[in-house]
N, C-alpha and C positions, 0 to 999 in steps of 0.2 A: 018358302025360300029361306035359308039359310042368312044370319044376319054377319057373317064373317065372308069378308073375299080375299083370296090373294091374286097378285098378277104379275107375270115374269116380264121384263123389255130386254133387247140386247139391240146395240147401235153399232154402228164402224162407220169411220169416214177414212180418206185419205190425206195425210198434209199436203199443202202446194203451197205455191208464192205466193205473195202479192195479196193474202186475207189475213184479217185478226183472227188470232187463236181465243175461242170463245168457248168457255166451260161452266156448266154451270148459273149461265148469265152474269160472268166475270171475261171481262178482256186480258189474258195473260199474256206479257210481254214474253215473246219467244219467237226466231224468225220464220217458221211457219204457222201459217193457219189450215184451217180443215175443208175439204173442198166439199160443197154441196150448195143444193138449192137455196136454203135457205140459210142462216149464219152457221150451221154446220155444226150448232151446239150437241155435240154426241152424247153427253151425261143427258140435258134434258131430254135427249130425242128419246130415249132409253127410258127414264123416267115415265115420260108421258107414253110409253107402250104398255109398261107394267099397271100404272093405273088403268089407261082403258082395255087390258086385260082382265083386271081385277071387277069394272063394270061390263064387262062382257060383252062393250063395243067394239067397233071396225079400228084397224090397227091408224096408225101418224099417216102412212100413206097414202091410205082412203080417207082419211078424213079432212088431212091436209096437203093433197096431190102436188108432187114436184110438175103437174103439168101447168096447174095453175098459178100464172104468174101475181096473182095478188100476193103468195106466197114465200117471190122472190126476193132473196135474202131480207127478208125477216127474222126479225129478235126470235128465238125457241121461248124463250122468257115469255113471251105474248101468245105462243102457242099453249104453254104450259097453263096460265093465266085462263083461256078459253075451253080446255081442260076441265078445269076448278069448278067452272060455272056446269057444263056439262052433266059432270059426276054430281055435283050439289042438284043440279033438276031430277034429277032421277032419284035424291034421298040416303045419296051416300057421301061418305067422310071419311077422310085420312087417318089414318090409325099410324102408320108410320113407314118410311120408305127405308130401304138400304141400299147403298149402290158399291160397284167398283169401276174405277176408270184406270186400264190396263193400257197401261205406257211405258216406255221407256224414261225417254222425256217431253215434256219437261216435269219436274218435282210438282207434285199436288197438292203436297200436305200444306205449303205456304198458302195455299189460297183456299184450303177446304171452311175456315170458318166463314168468310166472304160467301162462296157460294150457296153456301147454307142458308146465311141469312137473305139472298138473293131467291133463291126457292121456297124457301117458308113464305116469305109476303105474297108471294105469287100465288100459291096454294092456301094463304092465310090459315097456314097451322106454324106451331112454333118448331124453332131449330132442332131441337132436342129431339123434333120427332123423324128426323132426316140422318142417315148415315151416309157419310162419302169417304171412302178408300182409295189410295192409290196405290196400284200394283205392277212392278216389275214382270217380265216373262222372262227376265237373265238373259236377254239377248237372244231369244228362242221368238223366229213365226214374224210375222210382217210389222208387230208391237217392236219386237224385240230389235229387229232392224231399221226403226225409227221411219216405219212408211206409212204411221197412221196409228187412230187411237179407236178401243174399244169400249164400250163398257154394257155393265152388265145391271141390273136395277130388280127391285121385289119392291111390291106395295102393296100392305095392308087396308082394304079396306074395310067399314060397317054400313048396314043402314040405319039411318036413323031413325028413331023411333016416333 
C-alpha cells in the first residue's frame, strides 16, 4: 500500500434566517446563516470528506447521517475532531489540507487566520499545514447571487510508520 493519500471534499449549503453563519468553526457576523442539519459548517463539511476520502472511508453522510438526530445541529468542529481520531486508528496523518470557500459574501480573508487556528487543534496539526481561500464567482451561479456558499478542500494524507 502506498504511504501517500490524497482526497477531494466539495460542500454547499444554502443561507436562511434565523442561524449563525459558521466557517471553519468561526461564528461570522453576517445576517445569514447556512441551512442544514447540523451547524451547516460548509468548509469543515468539505474538509472532513477530502480527509475520509484520502483514508478511503464512507463519505460525512454515512458516517454522520442528517437522519440521526444525535447529529442535530452540532458543532462540524466536533465532527472534524472525531474525524482525527478515526484517520489516527487506522495509522494515518495530516500532511496538509487546502481549501476554497466560494462566496460572494461575506469577505473571508478577515477570519481565515481564526479558522485556521480553529481546525489545526481539532486535527492537532499546525496552521501552516491548512490553506483557506476565499473566492468570488463575479456574480456568476447561485455563489454569485448570494443564495449560498461552496467550498472545495484537498488533503494530504501518510501512513505512519
Amino acid at each position: 500500500m502506498d504511504n501517500i493519500r490524497i482526497g477531494n471534499g466539495f460542500d454547499v449549503h444554502p443561507f436562511v434566517q434565523g442561524r449563525d453563519l459558521v466557517l471553519g468553526g468561526k461564528k461570522i457576523d453576517y445576517r445569514f446563516g447556512l441551512g442544514g442539519h447540523s451547524d451547516a459548517d460548509v468548509l469543515v463539511h468539505a474538509i472532513i470528506d477530502s480527509i475520509l476520502g484520502a483514508a478511503g472511508m464512507a463519505d460525512i453522510g454515512q458516517l454522520f447521517p442528517d437522519s440521526d438526530t444525535a447529529y442535530k445541529d452540532i458543532k462540524s468542529i466536533v465532527l472534524l475532531e472525531d474525524v482525527r481520531s478515526r484517520i489516527s486508528g487506522r495509522g494515518l496523518s495530516i500532511i496538509n489540507i487546502d481549501s476554497v470557500v466560494v462566496c460572494q459574501e461575506p469577505k473571508i480573508a478577515p477570519h481565515i487566520e481564526d479558522m485556521k487556528n480553529n481546525i489545526s487543534r481539532a486535527l492537532s496539526i499546525e496552521p501552516l499545514q491548512i490553506g483557506i481561500k476565499g473566492k468570488t464567482t463575479e456574480g456568476l451561479g447561485f455563489t454569485g447571487r448570494g443564495e449560498g456558499i461552496a467550498c472545495y478542500a484537498v488533503s494530504l494524507l501518510r501512513y505512519r510508520h
